[in-house]
CHARMM internal coordinates of N, CA and C (Angstrom, degrees):
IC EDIT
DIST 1 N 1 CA 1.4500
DIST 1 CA 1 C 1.5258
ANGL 1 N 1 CA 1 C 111.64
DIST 1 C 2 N 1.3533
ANGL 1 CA 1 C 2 N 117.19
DIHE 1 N 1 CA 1 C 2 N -45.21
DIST 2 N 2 CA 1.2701
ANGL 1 C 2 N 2 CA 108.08
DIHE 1 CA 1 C 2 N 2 CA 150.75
DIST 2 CA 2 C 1.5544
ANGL 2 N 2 CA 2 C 151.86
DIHE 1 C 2 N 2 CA 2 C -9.68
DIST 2 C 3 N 1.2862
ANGL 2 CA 2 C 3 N 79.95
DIHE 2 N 2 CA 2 C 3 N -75.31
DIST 3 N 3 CA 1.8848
ANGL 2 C 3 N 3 CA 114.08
DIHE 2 CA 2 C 3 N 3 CA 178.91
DIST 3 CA 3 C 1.7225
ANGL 3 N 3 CA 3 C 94.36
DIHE 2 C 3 N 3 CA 3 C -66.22
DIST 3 C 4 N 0.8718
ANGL 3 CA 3 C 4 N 123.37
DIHE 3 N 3 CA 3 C 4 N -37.29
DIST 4 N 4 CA 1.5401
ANGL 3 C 4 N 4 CA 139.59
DIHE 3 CA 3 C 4 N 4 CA -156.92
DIST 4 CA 4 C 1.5532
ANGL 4 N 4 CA 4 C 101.27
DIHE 3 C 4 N 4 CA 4 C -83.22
DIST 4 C 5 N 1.3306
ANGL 4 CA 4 C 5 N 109.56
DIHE 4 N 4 CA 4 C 5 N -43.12
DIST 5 N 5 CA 1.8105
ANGL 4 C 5 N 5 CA 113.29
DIHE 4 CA 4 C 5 N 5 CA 173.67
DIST 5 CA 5 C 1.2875
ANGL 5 N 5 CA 5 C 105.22
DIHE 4 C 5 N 5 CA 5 C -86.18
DIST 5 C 6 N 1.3915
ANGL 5 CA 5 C 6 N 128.19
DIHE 5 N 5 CA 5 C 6 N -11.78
DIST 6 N 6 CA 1.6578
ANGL 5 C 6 N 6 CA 110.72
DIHE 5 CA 5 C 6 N 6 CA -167.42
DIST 6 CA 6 C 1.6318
ANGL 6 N 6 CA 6 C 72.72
DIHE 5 C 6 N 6 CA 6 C -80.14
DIST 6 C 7 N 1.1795
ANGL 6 CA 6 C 7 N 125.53
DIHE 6 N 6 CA 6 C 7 N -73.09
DIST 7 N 7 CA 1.6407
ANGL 6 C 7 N 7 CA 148.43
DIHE 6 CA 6 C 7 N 7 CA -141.69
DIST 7 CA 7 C 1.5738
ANGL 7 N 7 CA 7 C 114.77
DIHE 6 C 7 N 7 CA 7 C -61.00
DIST 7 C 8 N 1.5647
ANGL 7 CA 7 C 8 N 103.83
DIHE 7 N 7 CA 7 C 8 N -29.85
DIST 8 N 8 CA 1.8270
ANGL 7 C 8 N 8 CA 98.02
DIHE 7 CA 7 C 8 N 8 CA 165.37
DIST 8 CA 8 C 1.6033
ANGL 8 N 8 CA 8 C 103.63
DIHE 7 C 8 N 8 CA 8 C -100.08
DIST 8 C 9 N 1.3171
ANGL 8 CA 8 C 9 N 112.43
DIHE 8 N 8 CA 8 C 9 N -4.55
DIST 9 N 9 CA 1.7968
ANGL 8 C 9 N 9 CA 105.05
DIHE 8 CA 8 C 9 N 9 CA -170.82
DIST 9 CA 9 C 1.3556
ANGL 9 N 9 CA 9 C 122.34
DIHE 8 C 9 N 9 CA 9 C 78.61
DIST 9 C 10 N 1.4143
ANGL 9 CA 9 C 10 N 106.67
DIHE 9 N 9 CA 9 C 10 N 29.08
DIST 10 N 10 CA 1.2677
ANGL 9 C 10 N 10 CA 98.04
DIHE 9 CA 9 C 10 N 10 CA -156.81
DIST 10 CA 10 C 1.6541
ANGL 10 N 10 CA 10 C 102.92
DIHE 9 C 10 N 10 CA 10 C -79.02
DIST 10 C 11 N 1.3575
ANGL 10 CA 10 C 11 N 128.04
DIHE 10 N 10 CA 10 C 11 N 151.06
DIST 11 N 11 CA 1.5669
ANGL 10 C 11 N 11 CA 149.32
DIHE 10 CA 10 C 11 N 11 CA 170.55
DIST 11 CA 11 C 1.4764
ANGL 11 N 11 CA 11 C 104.13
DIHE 10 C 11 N 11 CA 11 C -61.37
DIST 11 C 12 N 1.4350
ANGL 11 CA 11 C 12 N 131.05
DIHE 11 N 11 CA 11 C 12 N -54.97
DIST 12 N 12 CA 1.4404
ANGL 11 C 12 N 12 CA 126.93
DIHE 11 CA 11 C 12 N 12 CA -135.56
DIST 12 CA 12 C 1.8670
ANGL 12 N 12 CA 12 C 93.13
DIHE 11 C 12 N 12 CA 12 C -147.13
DIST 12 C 13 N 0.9141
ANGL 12 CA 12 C 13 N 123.85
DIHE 12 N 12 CA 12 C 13 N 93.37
DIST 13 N 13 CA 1.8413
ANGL 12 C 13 N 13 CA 127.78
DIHE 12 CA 12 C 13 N 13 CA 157.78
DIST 13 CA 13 C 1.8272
ANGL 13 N 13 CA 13 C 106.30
DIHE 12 C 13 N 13 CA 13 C -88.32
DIST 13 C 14 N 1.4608
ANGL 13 CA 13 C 14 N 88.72
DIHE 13 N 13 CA 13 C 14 N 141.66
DIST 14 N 14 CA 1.3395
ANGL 13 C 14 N 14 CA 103.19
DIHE 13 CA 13 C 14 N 14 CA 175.15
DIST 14 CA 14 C 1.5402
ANGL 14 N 14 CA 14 C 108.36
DIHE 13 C 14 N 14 CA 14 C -146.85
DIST 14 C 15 N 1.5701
ANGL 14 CA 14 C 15 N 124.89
DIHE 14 N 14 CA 14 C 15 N 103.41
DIST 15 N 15 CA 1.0599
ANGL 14 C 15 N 15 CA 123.63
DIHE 14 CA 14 C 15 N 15 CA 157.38
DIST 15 CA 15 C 1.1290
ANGL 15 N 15 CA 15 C 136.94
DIHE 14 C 15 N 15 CA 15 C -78.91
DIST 15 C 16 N 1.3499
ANGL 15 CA 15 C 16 N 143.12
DIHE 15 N 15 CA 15 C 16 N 159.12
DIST 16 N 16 CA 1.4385
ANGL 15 C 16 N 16 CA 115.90
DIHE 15 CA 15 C 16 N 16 CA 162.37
DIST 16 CA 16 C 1.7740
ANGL 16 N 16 CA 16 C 99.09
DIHE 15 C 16 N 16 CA 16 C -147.48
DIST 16 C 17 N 1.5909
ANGL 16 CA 16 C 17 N 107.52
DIHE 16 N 16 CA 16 C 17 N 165.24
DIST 17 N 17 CA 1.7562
ANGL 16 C 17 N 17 CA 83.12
DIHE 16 CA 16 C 17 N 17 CA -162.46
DIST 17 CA 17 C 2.0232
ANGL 17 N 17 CA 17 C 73.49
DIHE 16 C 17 N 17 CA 17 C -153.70
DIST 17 C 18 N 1.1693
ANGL 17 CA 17 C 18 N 108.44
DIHE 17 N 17 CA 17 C 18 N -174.65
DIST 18 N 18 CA 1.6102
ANGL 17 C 18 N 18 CA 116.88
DIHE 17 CA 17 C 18 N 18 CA 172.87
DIST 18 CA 18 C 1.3412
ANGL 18 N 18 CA 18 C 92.17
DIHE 17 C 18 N 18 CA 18 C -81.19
DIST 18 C 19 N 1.6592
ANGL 18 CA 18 C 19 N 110.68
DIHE 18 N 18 CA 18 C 19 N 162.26
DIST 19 N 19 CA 2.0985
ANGL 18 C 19 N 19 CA 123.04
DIHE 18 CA 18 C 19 N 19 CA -172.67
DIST 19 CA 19 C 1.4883
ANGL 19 N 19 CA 19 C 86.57
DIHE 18 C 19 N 19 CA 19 C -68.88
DIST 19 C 20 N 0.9107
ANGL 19 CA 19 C 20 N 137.88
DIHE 19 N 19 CA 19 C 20 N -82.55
DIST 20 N 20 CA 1.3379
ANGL 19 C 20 N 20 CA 145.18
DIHE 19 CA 19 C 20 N 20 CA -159.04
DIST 20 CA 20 C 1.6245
ANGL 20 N 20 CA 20 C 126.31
DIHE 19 C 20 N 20 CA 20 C -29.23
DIST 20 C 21 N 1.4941
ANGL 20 CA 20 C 21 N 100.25
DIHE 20 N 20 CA 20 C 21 N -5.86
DIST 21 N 21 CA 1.5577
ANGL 20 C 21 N 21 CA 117.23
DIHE 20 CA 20 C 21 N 21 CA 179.26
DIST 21 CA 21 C 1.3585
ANGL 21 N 21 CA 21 C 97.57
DIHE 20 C 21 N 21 CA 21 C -79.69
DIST 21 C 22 N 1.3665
ANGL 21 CA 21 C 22 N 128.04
DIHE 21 N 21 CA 21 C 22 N -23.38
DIST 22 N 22 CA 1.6197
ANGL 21 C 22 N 22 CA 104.70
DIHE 21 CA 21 C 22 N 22 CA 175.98
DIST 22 CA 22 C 1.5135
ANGL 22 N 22 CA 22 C 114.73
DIHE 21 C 22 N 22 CA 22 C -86.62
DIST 22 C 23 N 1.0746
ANGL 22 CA 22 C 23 N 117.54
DIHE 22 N 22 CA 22 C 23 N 6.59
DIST 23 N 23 CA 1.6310
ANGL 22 C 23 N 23 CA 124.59
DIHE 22 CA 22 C 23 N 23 CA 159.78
DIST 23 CA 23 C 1.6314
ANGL 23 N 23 CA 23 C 113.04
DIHE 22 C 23 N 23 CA 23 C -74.44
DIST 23 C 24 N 1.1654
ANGL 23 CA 23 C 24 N 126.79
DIHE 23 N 23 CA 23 C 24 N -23.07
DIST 24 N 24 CA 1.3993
ANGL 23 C 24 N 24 CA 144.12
DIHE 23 CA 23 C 24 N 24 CA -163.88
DIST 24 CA 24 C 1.6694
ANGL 24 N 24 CA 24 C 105.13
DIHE 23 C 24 N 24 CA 24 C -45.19
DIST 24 C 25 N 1.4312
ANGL 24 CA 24 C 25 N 120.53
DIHE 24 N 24 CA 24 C 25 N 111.26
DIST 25 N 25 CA 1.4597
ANGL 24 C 25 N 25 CA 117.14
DIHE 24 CA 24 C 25 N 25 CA 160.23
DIST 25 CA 25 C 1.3412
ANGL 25 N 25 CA 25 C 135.44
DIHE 24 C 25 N 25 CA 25 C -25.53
DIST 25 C 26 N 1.7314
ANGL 25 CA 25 C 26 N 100.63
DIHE 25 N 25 CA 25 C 26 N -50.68
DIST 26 N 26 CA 1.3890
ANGL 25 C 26 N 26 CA 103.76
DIHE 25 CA 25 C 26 N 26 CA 174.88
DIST 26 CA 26 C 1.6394
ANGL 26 N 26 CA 26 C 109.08
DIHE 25 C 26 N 26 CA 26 C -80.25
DIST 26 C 27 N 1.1975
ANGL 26 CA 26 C 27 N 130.13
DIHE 26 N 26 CA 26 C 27 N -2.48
DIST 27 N 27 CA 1.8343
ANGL 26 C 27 N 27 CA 119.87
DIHE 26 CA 26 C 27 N 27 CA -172.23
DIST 27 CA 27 C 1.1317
ANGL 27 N 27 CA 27 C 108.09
DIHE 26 C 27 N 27 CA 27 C 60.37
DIST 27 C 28 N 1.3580
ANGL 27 CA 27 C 28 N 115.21
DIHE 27 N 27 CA 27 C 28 N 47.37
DIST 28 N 28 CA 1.6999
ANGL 27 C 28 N 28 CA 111.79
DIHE 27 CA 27 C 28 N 28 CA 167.96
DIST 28 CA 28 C 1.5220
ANGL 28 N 28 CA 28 C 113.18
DIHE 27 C 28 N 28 CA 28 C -52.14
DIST 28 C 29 N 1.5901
ANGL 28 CA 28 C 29 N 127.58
DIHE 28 N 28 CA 28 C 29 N -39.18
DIST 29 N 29 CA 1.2868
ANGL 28 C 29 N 29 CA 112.74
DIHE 28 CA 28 C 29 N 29 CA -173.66
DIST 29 CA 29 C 1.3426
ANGL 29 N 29 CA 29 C 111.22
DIHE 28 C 29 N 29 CA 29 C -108.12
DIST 29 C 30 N 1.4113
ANGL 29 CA 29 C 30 N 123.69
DIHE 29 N 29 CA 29 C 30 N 25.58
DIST 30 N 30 CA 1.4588
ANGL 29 C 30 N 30 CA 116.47
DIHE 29 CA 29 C 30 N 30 CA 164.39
DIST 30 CA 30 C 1.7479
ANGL 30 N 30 CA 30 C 75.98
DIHE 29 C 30 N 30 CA 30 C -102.29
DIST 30 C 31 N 1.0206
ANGL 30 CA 30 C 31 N 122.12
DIHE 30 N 30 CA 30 C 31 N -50.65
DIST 31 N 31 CA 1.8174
ANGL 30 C 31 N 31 CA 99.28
DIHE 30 CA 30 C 31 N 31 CA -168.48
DIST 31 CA 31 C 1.7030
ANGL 31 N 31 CA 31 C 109.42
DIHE 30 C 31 N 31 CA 31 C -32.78
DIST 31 C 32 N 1.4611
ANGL 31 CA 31 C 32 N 90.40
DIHE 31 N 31 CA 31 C 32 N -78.15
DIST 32 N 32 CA 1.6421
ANGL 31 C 32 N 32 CA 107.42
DIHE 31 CA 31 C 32 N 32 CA 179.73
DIST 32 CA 32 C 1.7965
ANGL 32 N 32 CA 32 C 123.74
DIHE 31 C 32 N 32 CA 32 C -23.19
DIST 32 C 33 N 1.1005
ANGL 32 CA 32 C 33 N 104.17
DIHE 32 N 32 CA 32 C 33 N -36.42
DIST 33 N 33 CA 1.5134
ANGL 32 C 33 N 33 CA 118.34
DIHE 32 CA 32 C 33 N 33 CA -177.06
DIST 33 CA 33 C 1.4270
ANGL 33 N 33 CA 33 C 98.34
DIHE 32 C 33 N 33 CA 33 C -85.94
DIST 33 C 34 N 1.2050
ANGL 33 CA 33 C 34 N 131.11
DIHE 33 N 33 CA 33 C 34 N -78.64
DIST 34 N 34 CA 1.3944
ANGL 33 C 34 N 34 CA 143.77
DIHE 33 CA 33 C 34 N 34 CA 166.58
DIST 34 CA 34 C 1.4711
ANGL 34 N 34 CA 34 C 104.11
DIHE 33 C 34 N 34 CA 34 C -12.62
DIST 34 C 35 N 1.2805
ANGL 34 CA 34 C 35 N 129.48
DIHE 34 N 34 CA 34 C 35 N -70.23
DIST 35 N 35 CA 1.4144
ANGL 34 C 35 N 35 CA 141.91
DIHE 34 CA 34 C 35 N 35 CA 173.09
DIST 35 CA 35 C 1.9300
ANGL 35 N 35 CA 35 C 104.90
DIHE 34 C 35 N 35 CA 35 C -48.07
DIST 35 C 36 N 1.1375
ANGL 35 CA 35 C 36 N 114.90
DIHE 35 N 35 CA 35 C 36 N -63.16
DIST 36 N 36 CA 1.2098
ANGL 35 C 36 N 36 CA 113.03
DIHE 35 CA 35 C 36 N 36 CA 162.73
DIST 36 CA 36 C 1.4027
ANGL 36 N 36 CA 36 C 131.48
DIHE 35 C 36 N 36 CA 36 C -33.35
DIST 36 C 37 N 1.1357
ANGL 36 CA 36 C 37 N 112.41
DIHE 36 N 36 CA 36 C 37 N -32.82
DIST 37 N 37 CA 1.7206
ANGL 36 C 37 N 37 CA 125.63
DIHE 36 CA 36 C 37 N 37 CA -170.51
DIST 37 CA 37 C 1.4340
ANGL 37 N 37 CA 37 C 95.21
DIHE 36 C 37 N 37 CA 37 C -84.96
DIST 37 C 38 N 1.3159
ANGL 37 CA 37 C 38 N 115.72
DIHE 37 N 37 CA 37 C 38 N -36.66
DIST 38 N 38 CA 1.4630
ANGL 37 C 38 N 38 CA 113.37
DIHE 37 CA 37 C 38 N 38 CA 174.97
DIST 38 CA 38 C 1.4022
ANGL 38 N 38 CA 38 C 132.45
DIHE 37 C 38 N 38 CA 38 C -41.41
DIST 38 C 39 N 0.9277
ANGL 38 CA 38 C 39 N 84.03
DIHE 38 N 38 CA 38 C 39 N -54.70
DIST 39 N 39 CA 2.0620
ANGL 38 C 39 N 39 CA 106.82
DIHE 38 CA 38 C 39 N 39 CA 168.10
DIST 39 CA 39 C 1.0147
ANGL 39 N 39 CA 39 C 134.46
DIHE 38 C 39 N 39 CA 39 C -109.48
DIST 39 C 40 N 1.7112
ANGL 39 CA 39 C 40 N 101.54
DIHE 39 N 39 CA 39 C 40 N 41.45
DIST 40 N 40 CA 1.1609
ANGL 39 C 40 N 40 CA 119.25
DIHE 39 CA 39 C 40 N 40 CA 173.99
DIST 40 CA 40 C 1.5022
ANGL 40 N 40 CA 40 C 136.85
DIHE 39 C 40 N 40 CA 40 C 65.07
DIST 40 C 41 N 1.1641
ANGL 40 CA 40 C 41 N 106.36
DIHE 40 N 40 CA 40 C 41 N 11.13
DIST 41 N 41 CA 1.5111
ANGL 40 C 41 N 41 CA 122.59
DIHE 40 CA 40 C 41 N 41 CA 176.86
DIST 41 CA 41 C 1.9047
ANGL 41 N 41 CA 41 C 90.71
DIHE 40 C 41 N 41 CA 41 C -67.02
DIST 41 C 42 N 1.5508
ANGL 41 CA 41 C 42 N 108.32
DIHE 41 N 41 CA 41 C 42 N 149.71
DIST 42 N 42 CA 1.4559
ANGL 41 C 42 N 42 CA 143.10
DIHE 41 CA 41 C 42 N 42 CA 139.76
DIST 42 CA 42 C 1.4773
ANGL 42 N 42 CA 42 C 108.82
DIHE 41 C 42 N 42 CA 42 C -61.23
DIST 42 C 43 N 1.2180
ANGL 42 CA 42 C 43 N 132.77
DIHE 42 N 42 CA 42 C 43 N 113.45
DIST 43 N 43 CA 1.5214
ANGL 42 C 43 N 43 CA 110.60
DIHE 42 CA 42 C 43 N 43 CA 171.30
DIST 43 CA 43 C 1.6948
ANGL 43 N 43 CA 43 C 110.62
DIHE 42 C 43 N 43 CA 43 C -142.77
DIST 43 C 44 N 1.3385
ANGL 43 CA 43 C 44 N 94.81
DIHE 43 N 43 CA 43 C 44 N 123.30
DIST 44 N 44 CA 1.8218
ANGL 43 C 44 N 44 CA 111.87
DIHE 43 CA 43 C 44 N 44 CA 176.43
DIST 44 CA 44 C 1.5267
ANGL 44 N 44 CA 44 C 100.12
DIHE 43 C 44 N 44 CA 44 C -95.78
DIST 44 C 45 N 1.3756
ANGL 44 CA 44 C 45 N 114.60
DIHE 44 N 44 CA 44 C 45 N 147.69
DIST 45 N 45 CA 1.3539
ANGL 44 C 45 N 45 CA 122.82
DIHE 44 CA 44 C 45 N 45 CA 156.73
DIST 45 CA 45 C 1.9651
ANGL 45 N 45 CA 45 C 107.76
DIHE 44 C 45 N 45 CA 45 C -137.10
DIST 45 C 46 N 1.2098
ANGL 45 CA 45 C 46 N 112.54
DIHE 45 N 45 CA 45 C 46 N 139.92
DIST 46 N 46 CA 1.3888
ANGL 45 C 46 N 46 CA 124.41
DIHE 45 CA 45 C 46 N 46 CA 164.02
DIST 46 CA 46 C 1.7646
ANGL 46 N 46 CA 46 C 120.72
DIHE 45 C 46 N 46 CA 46 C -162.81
DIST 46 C 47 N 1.4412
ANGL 46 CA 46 C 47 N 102.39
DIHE 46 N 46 CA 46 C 47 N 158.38
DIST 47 N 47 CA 1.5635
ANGL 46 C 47 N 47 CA 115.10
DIHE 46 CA 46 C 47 N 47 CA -170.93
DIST 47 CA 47 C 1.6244
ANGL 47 N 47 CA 47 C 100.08
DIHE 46 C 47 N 47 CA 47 C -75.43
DIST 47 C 48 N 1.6337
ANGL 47 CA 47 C 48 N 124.12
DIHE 47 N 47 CA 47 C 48 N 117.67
DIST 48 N 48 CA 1.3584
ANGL 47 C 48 N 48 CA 112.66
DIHE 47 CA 47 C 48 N 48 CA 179.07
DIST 48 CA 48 C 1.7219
ANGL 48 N 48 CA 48 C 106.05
DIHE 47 C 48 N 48 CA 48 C -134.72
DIST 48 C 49 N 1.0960
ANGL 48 CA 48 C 49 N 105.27
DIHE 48 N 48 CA 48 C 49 N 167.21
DIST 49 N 49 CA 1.4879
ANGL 48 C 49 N 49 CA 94.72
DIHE 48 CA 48 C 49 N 49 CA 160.48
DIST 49 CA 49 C 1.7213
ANGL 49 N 49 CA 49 C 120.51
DIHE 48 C 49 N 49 CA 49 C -88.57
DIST 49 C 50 N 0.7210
ANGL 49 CA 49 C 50 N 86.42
DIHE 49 N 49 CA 49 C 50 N 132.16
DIST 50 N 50 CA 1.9667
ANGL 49 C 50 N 50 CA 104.38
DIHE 49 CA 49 C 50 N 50 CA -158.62
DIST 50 CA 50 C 1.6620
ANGL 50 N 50 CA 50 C 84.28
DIHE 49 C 50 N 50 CA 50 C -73.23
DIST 50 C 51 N 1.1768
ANGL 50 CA 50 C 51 N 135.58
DIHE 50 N 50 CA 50 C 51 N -16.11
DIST 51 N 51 CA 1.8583
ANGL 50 C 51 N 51 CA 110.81
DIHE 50 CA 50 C 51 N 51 CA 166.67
DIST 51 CA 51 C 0.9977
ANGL 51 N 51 CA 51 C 121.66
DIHE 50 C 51 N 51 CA 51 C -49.91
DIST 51 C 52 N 1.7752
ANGL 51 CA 51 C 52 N 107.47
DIHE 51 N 51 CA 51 C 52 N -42.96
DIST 52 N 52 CA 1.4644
ANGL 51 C 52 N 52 CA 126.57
DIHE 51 CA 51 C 52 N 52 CA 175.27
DIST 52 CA 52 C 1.4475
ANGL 52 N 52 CA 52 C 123.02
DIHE 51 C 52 N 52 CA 52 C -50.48
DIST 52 C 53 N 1.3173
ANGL 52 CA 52 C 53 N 127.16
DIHE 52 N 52 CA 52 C 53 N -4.08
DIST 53 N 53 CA 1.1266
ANGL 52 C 53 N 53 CA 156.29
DIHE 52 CA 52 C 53 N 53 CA 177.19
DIST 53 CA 53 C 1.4345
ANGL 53 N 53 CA 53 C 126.23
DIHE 52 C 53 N 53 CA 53 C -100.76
DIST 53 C 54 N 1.5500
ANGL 53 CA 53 C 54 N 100.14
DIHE 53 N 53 CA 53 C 54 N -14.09
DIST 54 N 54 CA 1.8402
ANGL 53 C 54 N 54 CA 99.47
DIHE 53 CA 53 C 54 N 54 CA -168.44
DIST 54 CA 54 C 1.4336
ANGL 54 N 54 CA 54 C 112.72
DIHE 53 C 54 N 54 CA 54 C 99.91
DIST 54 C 55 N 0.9402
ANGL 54 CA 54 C 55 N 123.38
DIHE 54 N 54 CA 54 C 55 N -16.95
DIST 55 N 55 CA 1.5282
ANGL 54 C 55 N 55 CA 123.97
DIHE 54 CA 54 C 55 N 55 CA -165.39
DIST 55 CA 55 C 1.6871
ANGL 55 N 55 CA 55 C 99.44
DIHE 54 C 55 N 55 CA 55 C -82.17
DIST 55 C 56 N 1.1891
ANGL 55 CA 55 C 56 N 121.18
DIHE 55 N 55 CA 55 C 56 N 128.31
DIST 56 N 56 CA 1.3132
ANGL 55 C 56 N 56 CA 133.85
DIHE 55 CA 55 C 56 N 56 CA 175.48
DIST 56 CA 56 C 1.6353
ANGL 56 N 56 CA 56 C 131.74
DIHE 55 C 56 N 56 CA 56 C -59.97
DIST 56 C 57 N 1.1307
ANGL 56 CA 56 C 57 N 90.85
DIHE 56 N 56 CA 56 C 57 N 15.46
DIST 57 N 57 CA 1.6645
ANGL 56 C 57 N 57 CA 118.86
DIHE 56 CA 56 C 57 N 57 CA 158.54
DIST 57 CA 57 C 1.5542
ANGL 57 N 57 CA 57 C 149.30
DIHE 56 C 57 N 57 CA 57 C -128.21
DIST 57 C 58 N 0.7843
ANGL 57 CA 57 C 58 N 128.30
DIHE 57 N 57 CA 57 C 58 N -152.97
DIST 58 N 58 CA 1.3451
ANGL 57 C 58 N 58 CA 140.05
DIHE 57 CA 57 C 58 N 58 CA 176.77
DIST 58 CA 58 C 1.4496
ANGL 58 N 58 CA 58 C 144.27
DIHE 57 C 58 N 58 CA 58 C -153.43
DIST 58 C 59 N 1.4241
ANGL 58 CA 58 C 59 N 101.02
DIHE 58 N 58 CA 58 C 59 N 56.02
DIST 59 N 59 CA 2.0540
ANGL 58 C 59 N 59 CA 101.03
DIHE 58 CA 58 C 59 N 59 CA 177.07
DIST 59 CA 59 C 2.0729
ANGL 59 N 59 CA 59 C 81.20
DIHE 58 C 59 N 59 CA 59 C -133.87
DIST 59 C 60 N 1.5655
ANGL 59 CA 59 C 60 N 79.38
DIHE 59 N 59 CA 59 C 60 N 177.86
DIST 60 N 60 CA 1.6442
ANGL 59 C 60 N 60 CA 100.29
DIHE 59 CA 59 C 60 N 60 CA -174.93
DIST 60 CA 60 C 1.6985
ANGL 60 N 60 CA 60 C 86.33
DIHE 59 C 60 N 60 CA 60 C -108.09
DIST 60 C 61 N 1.8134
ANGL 60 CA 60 C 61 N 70.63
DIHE 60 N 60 CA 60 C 61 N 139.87
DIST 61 N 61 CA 1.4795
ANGL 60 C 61 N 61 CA 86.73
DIHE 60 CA 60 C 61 N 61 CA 173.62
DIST 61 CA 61 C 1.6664
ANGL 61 N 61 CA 61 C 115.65
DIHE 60 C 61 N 61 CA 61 C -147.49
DIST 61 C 62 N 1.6208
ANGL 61 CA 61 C 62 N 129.14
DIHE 61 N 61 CA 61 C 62 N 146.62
DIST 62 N 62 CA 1.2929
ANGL 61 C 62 N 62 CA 135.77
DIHE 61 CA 61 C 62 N 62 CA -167.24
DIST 62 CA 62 C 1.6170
ANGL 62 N 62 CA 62 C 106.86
DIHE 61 C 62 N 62 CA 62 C -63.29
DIST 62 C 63 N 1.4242
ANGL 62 CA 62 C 63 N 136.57
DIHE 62 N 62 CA 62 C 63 N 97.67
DIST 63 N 63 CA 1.3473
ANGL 62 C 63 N 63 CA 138.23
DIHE 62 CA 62 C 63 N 63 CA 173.40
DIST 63 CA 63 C 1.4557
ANGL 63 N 63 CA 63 C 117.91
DIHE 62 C 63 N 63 CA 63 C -89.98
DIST 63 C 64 N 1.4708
ANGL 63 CA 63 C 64 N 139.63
DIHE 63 N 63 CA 63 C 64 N 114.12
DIST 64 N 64 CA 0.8473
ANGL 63 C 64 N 64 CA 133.84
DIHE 63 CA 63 C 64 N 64 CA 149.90
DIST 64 CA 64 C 1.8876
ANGL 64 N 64 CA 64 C 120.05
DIHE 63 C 64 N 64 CA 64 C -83.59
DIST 64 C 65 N 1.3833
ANGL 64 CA 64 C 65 N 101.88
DIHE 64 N 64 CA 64 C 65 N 139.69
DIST 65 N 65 CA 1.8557
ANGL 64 C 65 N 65 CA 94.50
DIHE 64 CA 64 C 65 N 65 CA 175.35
DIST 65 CA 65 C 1.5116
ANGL 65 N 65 CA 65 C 97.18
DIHE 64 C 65 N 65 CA 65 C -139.70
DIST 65 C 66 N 1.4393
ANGL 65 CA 65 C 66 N 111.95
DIHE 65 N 65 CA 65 C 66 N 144.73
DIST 66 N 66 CA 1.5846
ANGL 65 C 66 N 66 CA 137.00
DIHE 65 CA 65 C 66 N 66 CA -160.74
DIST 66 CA 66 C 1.0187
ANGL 66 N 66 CA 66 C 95.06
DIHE 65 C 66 N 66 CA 66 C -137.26
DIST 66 C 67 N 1.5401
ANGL 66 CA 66 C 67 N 108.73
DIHE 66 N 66 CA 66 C 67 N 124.01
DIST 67 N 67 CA 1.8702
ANGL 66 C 67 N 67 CA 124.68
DIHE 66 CA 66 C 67 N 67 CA -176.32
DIST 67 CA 67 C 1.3166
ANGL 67 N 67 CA 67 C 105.67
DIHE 66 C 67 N 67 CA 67 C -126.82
DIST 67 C 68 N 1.5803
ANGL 67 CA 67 C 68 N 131.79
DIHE 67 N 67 CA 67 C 68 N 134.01
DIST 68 N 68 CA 1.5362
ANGL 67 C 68 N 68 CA 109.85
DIHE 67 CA 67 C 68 N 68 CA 149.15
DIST 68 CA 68 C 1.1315
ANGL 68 N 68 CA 68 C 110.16
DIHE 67 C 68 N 68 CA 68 C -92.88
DIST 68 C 69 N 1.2305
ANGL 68 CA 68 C 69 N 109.80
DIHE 68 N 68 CA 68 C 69 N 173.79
DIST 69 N 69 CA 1.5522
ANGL 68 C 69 N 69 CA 126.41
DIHE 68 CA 68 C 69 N 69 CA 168.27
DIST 69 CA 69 C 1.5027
ANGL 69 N 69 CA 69 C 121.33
DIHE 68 C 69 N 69 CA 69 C -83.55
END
COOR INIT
IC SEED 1 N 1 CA 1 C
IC BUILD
């Protein structure tokens, strides 16, 4: 996702994954963020309920979002 925002330019990333991914052996989302900072992304992550989002449901889920300036 990284490679993917330097390479389309994108303004605004939004991941979102189940909470339990920040338990992850490999550190998928300290990578992801880390990589983000690289290229200058802003990046928040928190556990929300993804309705709050628009999404046509209701469980909590791990969101990361990557902004440039």
């Amino acid at each position: 996702m990284a490679r993917a925002s330097k390479v389309l330019r994108l303004r605004l990333v939004l991941i979102e994954n189940v909470p339990t991914v920040t338990h992850d052996v490999d550190e998928v989302v300290e990578a992801t963020v880390e990589a983000r900072k690289t290229i200058r992304f802003s990046v928040a992550e928190a556990v929300v309920d993804i309705a709050r989002l628009g999404a046509p449901q209701r469980r909590r889920r791990h969101v990361v979002r990557g902004l440039t300036g």
